[in-house]
C-alpha positions in Angstrom: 1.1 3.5 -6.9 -1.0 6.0 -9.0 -2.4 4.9 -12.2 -0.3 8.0 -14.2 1.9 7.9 -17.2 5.0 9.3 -16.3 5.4 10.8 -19.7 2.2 12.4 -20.6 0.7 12.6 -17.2 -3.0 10.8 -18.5 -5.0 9.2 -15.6 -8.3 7.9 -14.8 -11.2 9.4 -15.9 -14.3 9.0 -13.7 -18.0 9.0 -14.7 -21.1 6.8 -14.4 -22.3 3.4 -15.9 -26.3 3.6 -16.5 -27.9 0.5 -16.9 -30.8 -1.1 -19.2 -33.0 0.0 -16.3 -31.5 3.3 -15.5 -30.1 2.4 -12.2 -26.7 4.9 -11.8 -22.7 3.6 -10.3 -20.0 5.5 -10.1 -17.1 3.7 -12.0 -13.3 4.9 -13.5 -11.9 4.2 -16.4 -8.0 3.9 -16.0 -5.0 4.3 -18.7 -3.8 1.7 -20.6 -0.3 1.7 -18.6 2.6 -0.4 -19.5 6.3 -1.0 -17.6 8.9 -0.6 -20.2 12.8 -0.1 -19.6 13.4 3.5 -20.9 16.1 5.5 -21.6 15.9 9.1 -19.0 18.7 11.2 -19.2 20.5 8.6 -20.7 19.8 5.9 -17.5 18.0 2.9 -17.6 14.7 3.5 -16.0 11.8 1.5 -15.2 8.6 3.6 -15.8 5.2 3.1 -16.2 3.9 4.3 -19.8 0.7 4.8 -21.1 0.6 2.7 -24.7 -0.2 6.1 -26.8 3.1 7.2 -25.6 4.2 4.2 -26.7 3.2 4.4 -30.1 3.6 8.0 -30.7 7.7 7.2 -29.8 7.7 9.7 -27.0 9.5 7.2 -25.5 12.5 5.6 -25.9 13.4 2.0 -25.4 16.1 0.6 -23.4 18.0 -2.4 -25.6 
């Protein structure tokens, strides 16, 4: 499963992890995603959100 929100579409974000001694690896930093019971066209849906979404109430919670 990809590591996207399903609301705002954020994802990994790749880039480089330099050490004391300047040795280089390629690394990725991945969202902050969260499973939460959501309301979609007025369905109960599982979905995977990012926790911005979350707290920005983009996304409505299933009771």
């Amino acid at each position: 499963m990809a590591q996207r929100c399903q609301i705002c579409g954020k994802g990994p974000h790749y880039g480089n992890v330099i050490s004391h001694a300047n040795n280089t690896r390629r690394r990725r930093w991945n969202p902050n995603l969260r499973r939460v019971r959501a309301l979609v066209n007025g369905a109960r849906k599982k979905i995977r959100v990012c926790t911005a979404c979350l707290r920005s109430g983009r996304v409505k919670k299933a009771a």
